[in-house]
C-alpha positions as CSV (number, residue, x, y, z in Angstrom):
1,X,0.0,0.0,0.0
2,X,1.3,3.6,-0.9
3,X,2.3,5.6,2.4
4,X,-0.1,7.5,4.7
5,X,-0.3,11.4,3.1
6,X,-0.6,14.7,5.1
7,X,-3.8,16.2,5.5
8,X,-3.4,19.8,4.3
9,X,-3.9,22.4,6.3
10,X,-6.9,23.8,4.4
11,X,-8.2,21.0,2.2
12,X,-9.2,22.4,-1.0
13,X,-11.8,19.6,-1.8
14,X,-13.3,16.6,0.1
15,X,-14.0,13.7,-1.6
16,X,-16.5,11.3,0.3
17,X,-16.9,7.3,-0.5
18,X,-20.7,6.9,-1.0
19,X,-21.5,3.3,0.6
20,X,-21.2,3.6,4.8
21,X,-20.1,7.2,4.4
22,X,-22.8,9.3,3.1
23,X,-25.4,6.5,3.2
24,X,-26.3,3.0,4.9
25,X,-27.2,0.9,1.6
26,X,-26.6,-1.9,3.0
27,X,-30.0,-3.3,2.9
28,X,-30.9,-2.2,-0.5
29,X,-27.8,-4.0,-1.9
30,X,-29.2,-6.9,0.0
31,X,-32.7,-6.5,-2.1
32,X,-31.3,-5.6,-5.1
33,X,-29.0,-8.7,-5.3
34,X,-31.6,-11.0,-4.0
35,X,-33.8,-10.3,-6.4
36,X,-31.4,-11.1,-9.4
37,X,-30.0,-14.1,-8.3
38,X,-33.9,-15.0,-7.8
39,X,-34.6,-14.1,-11.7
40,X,-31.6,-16.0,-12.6
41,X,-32.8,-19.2,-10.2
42,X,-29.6,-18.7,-7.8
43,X,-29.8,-19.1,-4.1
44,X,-30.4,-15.9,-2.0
45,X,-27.1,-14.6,-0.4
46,X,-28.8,-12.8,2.4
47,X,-26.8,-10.0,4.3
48,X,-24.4,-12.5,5.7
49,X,-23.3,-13.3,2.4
50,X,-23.9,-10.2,0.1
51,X,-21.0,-8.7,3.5
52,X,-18.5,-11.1,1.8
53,X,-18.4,-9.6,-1.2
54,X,-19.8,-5.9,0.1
55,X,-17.9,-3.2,-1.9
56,X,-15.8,-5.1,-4.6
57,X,-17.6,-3.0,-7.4
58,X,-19.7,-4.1,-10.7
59,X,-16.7,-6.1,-12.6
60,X,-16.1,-8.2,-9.6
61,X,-19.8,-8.9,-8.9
62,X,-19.9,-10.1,-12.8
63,X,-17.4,-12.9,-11.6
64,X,-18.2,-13.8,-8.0
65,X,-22.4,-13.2,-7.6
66,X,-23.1,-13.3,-11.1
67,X,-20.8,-15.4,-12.9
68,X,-20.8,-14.8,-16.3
69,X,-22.9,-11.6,-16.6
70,X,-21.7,-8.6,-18.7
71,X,-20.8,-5.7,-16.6
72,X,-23.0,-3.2,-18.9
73,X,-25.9,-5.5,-18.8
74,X,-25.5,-5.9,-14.6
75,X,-24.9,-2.1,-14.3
76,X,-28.4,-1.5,-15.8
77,X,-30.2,-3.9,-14.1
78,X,-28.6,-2.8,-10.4
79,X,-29.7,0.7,-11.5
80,X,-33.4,-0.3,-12.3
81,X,-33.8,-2.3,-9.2
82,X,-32.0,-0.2,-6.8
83,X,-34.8,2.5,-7.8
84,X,-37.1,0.0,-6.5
85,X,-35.3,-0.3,-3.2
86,X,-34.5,3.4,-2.5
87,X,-36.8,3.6,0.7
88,X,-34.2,1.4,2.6
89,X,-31.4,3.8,2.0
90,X,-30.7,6.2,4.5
91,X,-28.2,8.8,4.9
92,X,-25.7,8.7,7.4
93,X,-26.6,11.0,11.0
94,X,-24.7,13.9,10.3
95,X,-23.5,14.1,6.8
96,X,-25.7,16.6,5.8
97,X,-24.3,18.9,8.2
98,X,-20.9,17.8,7.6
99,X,-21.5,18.6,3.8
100,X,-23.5,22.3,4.2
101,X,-20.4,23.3,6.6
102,X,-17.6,21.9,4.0
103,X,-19.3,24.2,1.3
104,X,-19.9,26.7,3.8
105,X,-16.3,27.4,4.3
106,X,-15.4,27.5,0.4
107,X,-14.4,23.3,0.4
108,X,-15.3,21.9,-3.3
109,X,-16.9,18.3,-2.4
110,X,-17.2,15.3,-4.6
111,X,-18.6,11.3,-4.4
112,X,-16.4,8.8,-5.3
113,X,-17.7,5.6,-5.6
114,X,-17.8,2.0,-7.5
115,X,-21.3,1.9,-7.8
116,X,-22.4,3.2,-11.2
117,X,-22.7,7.0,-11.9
118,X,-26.6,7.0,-13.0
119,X,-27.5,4.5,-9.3
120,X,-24.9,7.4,-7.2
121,X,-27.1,10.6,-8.5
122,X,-30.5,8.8,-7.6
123,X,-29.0,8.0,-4.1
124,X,-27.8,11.7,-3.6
125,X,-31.0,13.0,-4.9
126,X,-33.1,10.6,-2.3
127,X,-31.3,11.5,0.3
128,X,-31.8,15.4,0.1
129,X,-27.8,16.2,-0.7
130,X,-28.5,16.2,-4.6
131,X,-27.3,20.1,-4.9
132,X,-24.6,19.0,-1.7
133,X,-21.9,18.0,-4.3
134,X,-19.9,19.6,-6.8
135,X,-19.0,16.5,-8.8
136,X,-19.9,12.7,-9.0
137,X,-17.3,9.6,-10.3
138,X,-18.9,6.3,-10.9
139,X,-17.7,3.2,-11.1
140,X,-18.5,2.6,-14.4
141,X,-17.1,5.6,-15.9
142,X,-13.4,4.4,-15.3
143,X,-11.6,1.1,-16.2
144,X,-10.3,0.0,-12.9
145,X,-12.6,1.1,-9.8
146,X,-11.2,1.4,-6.3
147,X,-8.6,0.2,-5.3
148,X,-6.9,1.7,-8.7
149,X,-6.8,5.4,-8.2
150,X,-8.6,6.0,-11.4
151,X,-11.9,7.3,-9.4
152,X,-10.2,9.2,-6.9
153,X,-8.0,10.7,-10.0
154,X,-11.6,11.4,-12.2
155,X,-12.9,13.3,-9.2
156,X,-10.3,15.9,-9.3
157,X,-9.6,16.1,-12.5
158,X,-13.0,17.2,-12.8
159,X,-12.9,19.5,-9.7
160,X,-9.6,21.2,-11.0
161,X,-7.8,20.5,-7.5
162,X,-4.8,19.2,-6.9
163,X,-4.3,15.7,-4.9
164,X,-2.2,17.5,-2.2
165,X,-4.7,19.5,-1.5
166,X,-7.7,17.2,-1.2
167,X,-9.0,14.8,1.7
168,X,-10.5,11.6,0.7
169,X,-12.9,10.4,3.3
170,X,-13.6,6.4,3.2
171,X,-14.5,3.7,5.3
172,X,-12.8,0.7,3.8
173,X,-9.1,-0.4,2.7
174,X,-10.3,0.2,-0.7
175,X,-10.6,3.9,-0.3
176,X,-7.2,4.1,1.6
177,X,-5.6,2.7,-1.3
178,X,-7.4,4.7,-4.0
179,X,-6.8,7.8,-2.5
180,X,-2.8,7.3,-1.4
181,X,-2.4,5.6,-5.0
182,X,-3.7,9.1,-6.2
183,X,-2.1,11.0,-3.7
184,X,-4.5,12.1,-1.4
185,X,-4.5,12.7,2.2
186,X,-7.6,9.5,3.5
């Protein structure tokens, strides 16, 4: 793993993982992949199971939960479904807070996640922080997600920040290594 990173002083721009960070979609996940591997006549995982593979992004669900599928075609489907589930996503106590007082104080803010652009904006949007961020980077729009820095890079590239000046906040090993491999403070 790259070495640890200094915060800066006065972060420019705070990038936030979206999963257990700005929202609890734990259960949603847990529907959403349910129901596919019940249209496809595979055994329900359950939360117990969908944990072992929580966070490993839409390529690696092709291989391990859904053998075989074609990450486009998955993507889609995860999109249409998680629509369906929305009501059991919740934001994280606080966040919306912590967001108003980053912008407050000039801080450019961004999501960075593995989960597919189109399914990260309907989250944002139903959890009231839709206007919260100043950029969005989705799984899908890179070729390698998290732990490749290719997300954390896309973010602020499209910001116009520099890494050294930019705190990625994440809750997972995956994030700690996006953002040092980038060169970001985590």
């Amino acid at each position: 793993m790259p070495p640890a990173i200094p915060l800066p002083a006065r972060p420019a721009a705070v990038l936030f993982d979206m999963d257990g960070v700005l929202v609890d979609t734990f259960d949603a996940w847990v529907a959403v992949i349910d129901e596919g591997r019940s249209r496809r006549r595979m055994p329900p995982l359950g939360a117990a199971g969908v944990r072992g593979y929580w966070g490993q992004g839409l390529k690696a669900d092709c291989e391990t939960i859904f053998p075989g599928e074609a990450p486009a075609r998955l993507a889609a489907e995860y999109d249409e479904a998680f629509v369906r589930h929305l009501a059991l996503v919740r934001a994280e106590p606080g966040i919306a807070e912590a967001v108003a007082a980053l912008r407050a104080a000039g801080c450019r803010t961004a999501v960075v996640t593995n989960s597919p652009l189109a399914l990260a904006e309907r989250i944002v949007q139903a959890i009231g922080l839709g206007d919260g961020f100043d950029v969005l980077a989705g799984g899908d729009e890179v070729p390698r997600g998290k732990p490749d820095p290719d997300l954390t890079l896309l973010a602020l590239a499209r910001l116009g920040v520099l890494a050294a000046r930019s705190v990625l906040v994440g809750d997972t090993l995956l994030d700690v290594e996006s953002g040092r491999a980038a060169g970001v403070a985590v």
